[in-house]
N, C-alpha and C positions, 0 to 999 in steps of 0.2 A: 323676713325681717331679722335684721341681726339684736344679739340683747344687748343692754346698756347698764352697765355695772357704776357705783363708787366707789373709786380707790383712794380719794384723797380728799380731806375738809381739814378748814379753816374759818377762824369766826373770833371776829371781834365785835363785845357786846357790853350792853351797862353792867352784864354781869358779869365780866371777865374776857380777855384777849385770848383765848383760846379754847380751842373745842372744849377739851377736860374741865376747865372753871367754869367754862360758864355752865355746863349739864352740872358738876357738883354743885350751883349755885342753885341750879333750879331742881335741883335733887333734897335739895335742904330748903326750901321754902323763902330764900330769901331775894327783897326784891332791890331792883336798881333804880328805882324810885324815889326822886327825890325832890325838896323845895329848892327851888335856882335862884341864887343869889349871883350879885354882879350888877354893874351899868348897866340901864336898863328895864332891867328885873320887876321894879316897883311899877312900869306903866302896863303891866301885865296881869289880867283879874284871875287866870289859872295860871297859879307860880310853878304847875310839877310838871316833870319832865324825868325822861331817863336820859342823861348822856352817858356814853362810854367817854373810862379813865381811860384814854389811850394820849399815849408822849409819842410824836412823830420823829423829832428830833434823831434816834438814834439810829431808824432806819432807813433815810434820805438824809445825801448832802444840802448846803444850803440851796445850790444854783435850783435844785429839781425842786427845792419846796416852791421856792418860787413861782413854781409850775402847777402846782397842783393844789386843787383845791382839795377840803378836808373830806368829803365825799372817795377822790382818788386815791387820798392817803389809804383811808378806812378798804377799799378795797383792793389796793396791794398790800396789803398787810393780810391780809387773808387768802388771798389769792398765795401768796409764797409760802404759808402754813399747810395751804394744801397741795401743791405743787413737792414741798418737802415731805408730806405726808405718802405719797401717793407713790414714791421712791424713785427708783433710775427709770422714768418711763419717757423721757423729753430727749430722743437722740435728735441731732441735727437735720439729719435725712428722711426725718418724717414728719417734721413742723407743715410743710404743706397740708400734712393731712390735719393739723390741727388746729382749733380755732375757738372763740372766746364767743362767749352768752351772758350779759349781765341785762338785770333787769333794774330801775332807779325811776323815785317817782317824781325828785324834782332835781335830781341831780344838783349841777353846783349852785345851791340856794347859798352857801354863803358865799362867797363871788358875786353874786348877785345883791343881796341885801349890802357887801361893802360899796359895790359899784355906785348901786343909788345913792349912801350915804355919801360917801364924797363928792358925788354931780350935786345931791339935793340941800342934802343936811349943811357939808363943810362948803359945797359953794364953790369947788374947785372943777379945774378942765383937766384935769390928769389923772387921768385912770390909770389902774397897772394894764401894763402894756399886755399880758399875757389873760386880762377878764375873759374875753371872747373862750378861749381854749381850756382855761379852769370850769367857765360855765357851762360848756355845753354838755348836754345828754349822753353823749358819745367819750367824753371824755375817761370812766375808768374802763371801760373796755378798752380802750383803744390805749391807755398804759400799761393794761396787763397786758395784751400782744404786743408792745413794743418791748416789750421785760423779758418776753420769753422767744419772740420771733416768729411768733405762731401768723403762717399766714392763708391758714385756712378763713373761712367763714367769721368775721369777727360782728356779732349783734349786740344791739342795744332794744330794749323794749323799755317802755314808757307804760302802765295799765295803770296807774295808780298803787293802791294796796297789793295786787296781785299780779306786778311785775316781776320780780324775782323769781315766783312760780314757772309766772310762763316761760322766762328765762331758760330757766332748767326742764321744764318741759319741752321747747323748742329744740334745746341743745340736744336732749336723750332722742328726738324726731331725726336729727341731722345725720347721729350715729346710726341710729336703728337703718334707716334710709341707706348707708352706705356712700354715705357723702361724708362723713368726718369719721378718725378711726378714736379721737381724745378731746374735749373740748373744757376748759373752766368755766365753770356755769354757775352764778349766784346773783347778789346784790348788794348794795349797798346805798346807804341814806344819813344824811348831814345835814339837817333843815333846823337845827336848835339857834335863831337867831330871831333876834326880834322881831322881824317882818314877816318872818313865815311864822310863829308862833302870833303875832296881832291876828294874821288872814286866818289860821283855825281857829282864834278864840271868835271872829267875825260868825263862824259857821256853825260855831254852837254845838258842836259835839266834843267838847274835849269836858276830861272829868274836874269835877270840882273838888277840889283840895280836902283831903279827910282832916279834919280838925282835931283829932288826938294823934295819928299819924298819919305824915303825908306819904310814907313807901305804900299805905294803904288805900291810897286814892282810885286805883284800879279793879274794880270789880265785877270782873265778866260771870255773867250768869245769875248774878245775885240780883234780889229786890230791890235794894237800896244802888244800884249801878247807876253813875250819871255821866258817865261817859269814856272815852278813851286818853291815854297818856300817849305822846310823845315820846321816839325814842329815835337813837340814833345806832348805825352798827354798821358790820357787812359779813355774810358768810359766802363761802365760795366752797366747790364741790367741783373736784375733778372726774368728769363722766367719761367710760374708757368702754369699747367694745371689749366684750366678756372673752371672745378668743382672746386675743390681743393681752389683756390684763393675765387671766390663766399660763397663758406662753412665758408670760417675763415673771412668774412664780408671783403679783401684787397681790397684798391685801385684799380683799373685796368687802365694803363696809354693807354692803348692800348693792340689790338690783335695783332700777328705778323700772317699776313693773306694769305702771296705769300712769294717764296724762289724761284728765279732763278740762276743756276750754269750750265754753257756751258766754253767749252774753244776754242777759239780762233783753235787752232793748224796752225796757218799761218807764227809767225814771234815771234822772242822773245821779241824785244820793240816796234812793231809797231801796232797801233790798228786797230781790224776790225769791220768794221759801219752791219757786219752779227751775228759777235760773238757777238756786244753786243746787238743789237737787238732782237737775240734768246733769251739772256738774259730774255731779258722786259716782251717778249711776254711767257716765262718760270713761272716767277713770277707772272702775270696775268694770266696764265693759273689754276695755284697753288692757287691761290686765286677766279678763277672763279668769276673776276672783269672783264669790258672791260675798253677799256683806257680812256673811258669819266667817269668811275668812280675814274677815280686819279684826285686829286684839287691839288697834286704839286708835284715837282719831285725836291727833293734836288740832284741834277747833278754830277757826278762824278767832273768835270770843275777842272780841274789842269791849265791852264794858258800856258798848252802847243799848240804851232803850230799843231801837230797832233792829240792831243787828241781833242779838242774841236769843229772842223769841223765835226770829224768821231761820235763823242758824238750826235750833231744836226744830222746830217742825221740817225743814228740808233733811236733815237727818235723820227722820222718820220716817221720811215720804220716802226718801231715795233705800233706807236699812227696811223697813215696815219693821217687822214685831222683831228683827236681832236688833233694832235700835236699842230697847230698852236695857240690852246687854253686854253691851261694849261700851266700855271705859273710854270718858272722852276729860280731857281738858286744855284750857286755854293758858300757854305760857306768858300771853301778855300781859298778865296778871302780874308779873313779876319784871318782864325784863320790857313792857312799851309798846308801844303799836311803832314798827320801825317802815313802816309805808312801803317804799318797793323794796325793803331790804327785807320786809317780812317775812316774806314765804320761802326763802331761802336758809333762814335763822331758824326756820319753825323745823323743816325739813331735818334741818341738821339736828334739830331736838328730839323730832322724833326717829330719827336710824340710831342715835347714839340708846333710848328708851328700848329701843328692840335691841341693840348688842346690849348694852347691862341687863334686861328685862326688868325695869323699873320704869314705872310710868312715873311721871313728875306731875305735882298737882296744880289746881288751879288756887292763888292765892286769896284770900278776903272773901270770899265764898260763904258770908256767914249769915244771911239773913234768906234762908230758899225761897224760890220765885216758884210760883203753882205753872206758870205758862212754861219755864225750863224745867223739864223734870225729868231728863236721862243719868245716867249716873255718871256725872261729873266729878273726877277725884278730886276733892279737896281737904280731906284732914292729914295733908302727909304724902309723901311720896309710894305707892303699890307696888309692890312685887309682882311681876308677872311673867310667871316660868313658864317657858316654852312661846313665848312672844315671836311670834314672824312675819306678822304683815301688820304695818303702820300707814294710816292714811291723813294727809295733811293739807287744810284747806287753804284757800284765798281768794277772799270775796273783793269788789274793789266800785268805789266808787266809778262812777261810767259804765255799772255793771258787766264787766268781766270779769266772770269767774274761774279762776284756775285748782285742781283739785291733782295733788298728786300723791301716787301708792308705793310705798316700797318695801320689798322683802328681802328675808335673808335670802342668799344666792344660795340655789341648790342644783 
């Protein structure tokens, strides 16, 4: 099996449009959390959300906006951060071999929520002509290989929370395999519109508004945790066969070195501390690492009552006693639960924590929970010298669990 290296990331996020800001943002504790204002707004009982500042405007003509919904914007926009990242690797004559992996969990929801508005709300027969192709699933994948020409392999995955994961797990499968020699692999996610924000607050897991501050609404791992925030983003990660990458003198930000995928089959929203511990122990397996060689585990940690108990105990079951000494924390604390764009955001948090060797904390962390009780950074971001292997989860509703490892390339 051949290995599968990162030469290139990109990420646009509530906490900054590129790789560098958004890690200094979650290096400094601060979060993209916030109360939403606008039309609309007041018929909604959980006002917070994380949107990313991103202005599309500069890098799309008008004809192509036209086209694309904000979901595509968000993931060519990160997709050409990491493509520029990643240097002279895209020659003509080897676009066959290369081919595109995004994962998204409801892709073009806004497209969708305008559709209905104007058939239901305004009462009108005219839709934009282009709904169909802004909404559908397949959609930024399928503008990032038109962007670049890539006519290898071009996938979409749909898992919920834990599509982007398997995205980029699938994608590192395609090179390993010797079926793809390059592929861009991530997610992204655009659902900050009325109607998909009614259907979560329907389902009763979204967090309820901090009432001194609302960037503090999100608190994974804490006692006082009531649920999860909304967010919106997409990071993208150019994965390159490690010959290949070595030959043309790239970067190498990391190996991606373990893929774990198991599913649940127990319940459709409730997690299980077995499914994702198979997970762990999947991905470790895959990587022929044991769990004292993971220095940190960026945590699934949504800030819900059930995920974050069952999260600790499968982390124990799968590490046993090196659980209680590796550094774990949850970035959604800060930057949002960004659904299928998740685990591709997280990924990128945690390779960027192993090149600085700073773990980044978990935010609002301030009332400890006896049922979570591994050592979760959260007073400040940790220094951790000599950091070389990062593990980063994604658990997901419809129980698929995706779990991937990455180390420095040696």
């Amino acid at each position: 099996m051949k290995r599968v290296v990162v030469t290139g990331m990109g990420a646009i996020t509530p906490l900054g449009n590129d790789v560098g800001s958004f890690f200094d943002a979650l290096a400094a504790g601060r979060s993209g959390v916030k109360r939403l204002d606008g039309p609309g707004t007041e018929r909604l009982a959980n006002r917070v959300a994380a949107p990313a500042s991103f202005d599309p405007q500069p890098l799309f003509d008008a004809a192509k906006l036209r086209m694309l919904d904000r979901v595509s914007q968000l993931a060519l926009a990160a997709a050409a951060q990491a493509v520029k990242d990643c240097g002279d690797a895209l020659a003509p004559a080897d676009r066959p071999r290369f081919g595109v992996s995004v994962g998204t969990g409801m892709a073009g929801a806004q497209s969708t929520d305008d559709g209905y508005r104007t058939l239901y709300a305004d009462n009108s027969d005219r839709l934009k002509p282009f709904t169909v192709l802004m909404a559908m699933n397949n959609a930024p994948g399928s503008w990032i290989g038109l962007e670049y020409g890539f006519t290898g392999p071009n996938l979409t995955y749909s898992t919920a929370c834990s599509s982007s994961a398997v995205a980029i797990g699938e994608a590192a499968r395609r090179i390993a395999s010797g079926e793809a020699d390059l592929m861009i692999a991530g997610g992204a996610e655009a659902c900050l519109n009325l109607g998909t924000l009614k259907a979560w607050e329907a389902l009763r897991t979204l967090a309820v508004e901090d009432a001194k501050d609302p960037s503090a609404s999100c608190k994974p791992f804490s006692k006082d945790r009531t649920g999860l925030v909304l967010g919106e983003g997409a990071a993208m990660l150019v994965l390159e066969e490690r010959e290949r990458a070595l030959a043309r003198g790239a970067h190498i930000h990391a190996e991606i070195a373990g893929y774990g995928l198991v599913t649940d089959a127990t319940h459709i929203t409730r997690p299980s501390v077995e499914g994702q511990a198979a997970a762990i122990r999947a991905a470790l397996a895959g990587a022929r690492m044991d769990a004292k060689d993971i220095g940190y585990v960026n945590a699934h940690g949504t800030g819900t009552q059930a995920n974050d108990g069952v999260e600790t105990a499968a982390i124990k079951s799968a590490f046993g006693s090196t659980a209680y000494s590796v550094p774990v924390s949850s970035t959604k604390s800060m930057h949002g639960h960004l659904l299928g764009a998740a685990g591709a955001v997280e990924l990128v948090a945690a390779i960027v924590a192993m090149e600085r060797e700073l773990i980044p904390p978990t935010r609002n962390l301030d009332v400890p929970d006896p049922e979570c009780d591994l050592d979760y950074v959260s007073s400040g971001a940790r220094r951790a010298p000599g950091l070389a292997a990062v593990l980063s989860s994604s658990f997901a509703f419809g129980g698929t669990n995706a779990v991937l490892i990455a180390r420095k390339d040696s």
